[in-house]
C-alpha positions in Angstrom: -122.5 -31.0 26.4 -120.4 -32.7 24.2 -117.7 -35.2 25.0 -114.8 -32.6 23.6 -116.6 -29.5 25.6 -115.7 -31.7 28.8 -112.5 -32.5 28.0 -111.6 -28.9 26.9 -113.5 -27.6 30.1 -112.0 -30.1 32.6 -108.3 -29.5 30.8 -108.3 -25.9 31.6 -110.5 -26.1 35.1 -107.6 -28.8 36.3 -104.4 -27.0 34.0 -103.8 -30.4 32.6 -101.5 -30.2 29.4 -101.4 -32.7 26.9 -99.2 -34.9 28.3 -101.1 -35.5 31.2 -104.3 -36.0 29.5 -102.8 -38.9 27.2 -101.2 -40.0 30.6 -104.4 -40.2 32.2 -106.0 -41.8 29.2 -103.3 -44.7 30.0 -103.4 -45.1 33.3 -107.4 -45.5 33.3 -106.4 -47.8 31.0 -104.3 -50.0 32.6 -102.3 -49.1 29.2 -104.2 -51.1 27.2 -105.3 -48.0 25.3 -103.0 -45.2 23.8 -104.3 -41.6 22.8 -101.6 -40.1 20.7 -101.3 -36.4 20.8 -102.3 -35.9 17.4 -105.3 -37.5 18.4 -105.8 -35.6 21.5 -104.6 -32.4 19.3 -107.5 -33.3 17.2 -110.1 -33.8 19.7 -109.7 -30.6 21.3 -109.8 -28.4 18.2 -113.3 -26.3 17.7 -116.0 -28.1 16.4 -116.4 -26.4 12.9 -112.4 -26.6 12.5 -111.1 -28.8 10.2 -109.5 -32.1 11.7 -111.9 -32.1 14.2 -112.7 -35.4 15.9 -115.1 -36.4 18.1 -113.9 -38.2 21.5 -115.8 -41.5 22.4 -117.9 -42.2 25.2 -115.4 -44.8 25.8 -112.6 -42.4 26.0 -113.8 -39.8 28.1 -114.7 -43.0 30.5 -111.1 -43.5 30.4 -109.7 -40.0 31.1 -112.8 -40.0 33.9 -111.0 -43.3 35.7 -107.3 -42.0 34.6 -108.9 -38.9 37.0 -109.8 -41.6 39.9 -106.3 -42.8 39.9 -104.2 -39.9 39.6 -105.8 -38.5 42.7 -107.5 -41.7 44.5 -105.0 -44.1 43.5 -105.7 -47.2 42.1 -108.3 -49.3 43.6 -107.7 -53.3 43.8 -111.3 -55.2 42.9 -112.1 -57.8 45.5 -110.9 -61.4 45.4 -113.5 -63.2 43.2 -115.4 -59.9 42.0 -116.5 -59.8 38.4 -115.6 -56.9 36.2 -119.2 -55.0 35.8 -119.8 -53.6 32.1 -119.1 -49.9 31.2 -122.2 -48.0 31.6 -123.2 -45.6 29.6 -122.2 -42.3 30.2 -124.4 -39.5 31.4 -124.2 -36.0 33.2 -125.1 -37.6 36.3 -122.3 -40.4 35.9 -119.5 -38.0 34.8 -120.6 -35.7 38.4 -120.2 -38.7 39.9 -116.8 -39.7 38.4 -115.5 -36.1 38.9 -116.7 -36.1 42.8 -114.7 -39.1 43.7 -111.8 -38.1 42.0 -111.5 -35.3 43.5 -112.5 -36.5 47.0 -115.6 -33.5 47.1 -118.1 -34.1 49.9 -121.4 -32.6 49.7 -120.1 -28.9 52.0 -117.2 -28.8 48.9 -120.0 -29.3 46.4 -122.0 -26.4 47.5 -118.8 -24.3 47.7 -117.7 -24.7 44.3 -121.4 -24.2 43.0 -121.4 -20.9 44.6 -118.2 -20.4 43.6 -119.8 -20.4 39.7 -122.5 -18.4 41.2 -125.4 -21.1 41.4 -127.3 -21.7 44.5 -127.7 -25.6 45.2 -129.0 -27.5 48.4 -127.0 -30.8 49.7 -130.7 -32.1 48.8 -130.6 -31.2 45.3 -127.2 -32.9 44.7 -128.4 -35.9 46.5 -131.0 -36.3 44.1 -127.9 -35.8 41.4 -125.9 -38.9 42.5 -129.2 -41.5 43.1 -129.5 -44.4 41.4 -131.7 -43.8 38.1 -134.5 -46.1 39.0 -135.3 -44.3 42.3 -138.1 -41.8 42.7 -136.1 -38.8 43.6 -133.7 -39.4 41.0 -132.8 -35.4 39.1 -131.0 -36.0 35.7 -127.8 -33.5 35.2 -128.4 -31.0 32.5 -125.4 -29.4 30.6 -125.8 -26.1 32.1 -125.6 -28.1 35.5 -122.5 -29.8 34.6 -120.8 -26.4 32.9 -121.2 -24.3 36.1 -119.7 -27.4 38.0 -116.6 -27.3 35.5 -116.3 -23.6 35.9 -116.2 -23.9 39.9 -113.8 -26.4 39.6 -111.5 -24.2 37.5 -111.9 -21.4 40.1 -111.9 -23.5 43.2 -108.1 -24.7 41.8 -107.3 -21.1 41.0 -108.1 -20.3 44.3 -105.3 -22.7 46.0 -107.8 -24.8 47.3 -106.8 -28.3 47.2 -108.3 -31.2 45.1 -107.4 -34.3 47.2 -109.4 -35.6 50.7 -107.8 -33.1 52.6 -110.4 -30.3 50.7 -112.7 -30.0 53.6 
């Protein structure tokens, strides 16, 4: 799945508009990085149309923590901590990013999976969000994380709400 499918799967799953999006983009930012609409406009155009542009793993990583604040809130580091890298981004890392977001605990995981009409275990999505160096680690394919997207959109249809109080 490519970096624009997710943005054009989690725009309409969440209704963002384009305003938001660059807002979010900002925010996980602490505004030290502007999307311009054009840009934006650009990115979520079909891949064979012309002025296509491919979003950055560094961008999506932004939207994903623009995500993390809008519905978290912004999260202080500890006194003294240092700033860790970016990691690369992955399937299993953009789950991840979308499950605290949206405050989803494992019962609202399985609901929105059945939802898109996909049968998963609390076990199977543990195995999702472990470390990669641990023995039951599963790697998130793109079907995985498309079916995820697509309960998402119908679990907001629904009225369901998106914050902690989901459950």
């Amino acid at each position: 799945m490519t970096n624009n499918d997710l943005l054009r799967s989690l725009r309409y799953a969440l209704e963002l508009d384009n305003n938001t999006l660059v807002a979010l983009v900002a925010s996980g930012s602490d505004g030290k990085h502007e999307l311009s609409l054009r840009q934006l406009a650009s990115m979520l155009k079909a891949d064979d149309e012309p002025g296509f542009e491919a979003m950055p793993d560094g961008l999506l990583a932004l939207l994903l923590d623009g995500l993390i604040v809008k519905y978290r809130g912004k999260r202080e580091p500890a006194p003294g901590a240092a700033r860790l890298p970016p990691e690369a981004l992955t399937n299993n890392r953009i789950l991840r990013a979308l499950r605290i977001a949206l405050s989803l605990k494992d019962a609202d995981l399985v609901a929105i999976f059945a939802l898109a009409e996909v049968a998963v275990t609390k076990s199977e999505l543990g195995a999702l969000f472990r470390r990669e160096d641990h023995r039951n680690y599963q790697p998130c394919g793109d079907q995985f994380l498309r079916n995820f997207l697509r309960g998402v959109g119908l679990w907001h249809r629904q009225g369901r709400p998106l914050t902690a109080a989901s459950s």
